[in-house]
N, C-alpha and C positions, 0 to 999 in steps of 0.2 A: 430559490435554492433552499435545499429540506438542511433543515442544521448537519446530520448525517452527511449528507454532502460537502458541504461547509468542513466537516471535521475530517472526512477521507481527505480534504483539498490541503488541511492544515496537516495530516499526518506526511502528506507526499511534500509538503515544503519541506517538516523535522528531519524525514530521509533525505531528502535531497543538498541539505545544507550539511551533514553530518558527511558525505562521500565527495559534495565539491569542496570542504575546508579541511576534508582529511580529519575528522576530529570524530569521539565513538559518537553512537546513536544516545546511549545516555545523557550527553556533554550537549549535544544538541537538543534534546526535550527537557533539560535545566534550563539553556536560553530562552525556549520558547513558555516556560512555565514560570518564568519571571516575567514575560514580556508580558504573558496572559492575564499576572495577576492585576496589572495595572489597567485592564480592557472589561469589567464586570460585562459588557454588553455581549460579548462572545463566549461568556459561560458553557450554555449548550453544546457550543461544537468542539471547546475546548476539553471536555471531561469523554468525551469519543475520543476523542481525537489522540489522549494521553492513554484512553486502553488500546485504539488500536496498535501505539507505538508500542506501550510496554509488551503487547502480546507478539509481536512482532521481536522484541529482546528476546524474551522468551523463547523463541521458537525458531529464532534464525539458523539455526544449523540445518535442520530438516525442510525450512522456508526454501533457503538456498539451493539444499538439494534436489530438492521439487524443481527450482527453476531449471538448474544445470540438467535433470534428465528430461525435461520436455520439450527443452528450447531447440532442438535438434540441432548442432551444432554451433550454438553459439555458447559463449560463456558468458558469465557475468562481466568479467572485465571487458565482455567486447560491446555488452550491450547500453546503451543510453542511459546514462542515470537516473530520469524522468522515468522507463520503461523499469528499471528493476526496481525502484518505488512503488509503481503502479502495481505490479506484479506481485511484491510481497504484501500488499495491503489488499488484494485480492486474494490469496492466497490465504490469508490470515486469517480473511471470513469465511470464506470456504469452509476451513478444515478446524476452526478452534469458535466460531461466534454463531450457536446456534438458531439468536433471535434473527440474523438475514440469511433468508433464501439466496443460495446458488446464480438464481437468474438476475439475483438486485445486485449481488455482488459484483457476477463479470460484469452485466449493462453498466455500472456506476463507473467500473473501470477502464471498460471500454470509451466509455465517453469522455473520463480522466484523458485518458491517452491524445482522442481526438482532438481534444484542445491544448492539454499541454506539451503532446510530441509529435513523434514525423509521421509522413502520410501514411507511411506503413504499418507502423504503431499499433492502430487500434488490432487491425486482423491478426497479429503476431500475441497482441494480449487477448484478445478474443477466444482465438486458438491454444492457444497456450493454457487461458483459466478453464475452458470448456472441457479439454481433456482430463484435469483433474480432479473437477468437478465430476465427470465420471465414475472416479474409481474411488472420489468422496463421500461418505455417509449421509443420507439425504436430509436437508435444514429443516 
């Protein structure tokens, strides 16, 4: 597993633990940047992993919105928390990280999905990041 991967895996824990304890996404990438500093072996994935999240602070209002108009009827609150992780971390590369290509971004997340959520998951993310990869400025 490419450290990048490793770091998308460690970004979607920081979201995910920040929406199950109710607590900001800030509050949670302080925990995890305590936890990291005591782990020197996972340097690499750790310093991704804190820009994906800060880019992700950054940008969450228009993140969101993205979500909320492509999802076709779903909301955020109705969707999986695993899936709107994977989603804004895709999302993020997409439209703000010009060193990855569009197609490394959904595959990486597409495969997040597959392993971390439900069957349906991956095509809903697949679907979902292809479309605005579309109408996103090419990586």
């Amino acid at each position: 597993m490419s450290a990048r991967t490793k770091a998308r895996k460690r970004a979607i824990d920081i979201l995910y633990v920040a929406d199950v304890r109710q607590i900001s996404i800030p509050e949670s990438l302080a925990a995890e940047a305590e936890r990291a500093s005591s782990e020197p072996a996972r340097q690499a994935s750790w310093l991704y992993a804190r820009e994906i999240v800060d880019g992700i602070v950054d940008h969450r209002e228009e993140i969101d919105e993205l979500i909320e108009t492509y999802s076709q009827g779903w909301t955020l609150s109705r969707m999986p928390i695993i899936d709107r992780a994977i989603l804004r971390i895709g999302i993020w590369e997409i439209l703000y990280n010009d060193a990855v290509p569009h197609a490394v971004a959904i595959d990486e997340a597409v495969e997040a999905a597959k392993v971390l959520s439900t069957d349906d998951s991956a095509g809903f993310v697949n679907g979902l990041l292809g479309r605005i990869a579309q109408t996103a400025p090419s990586a």
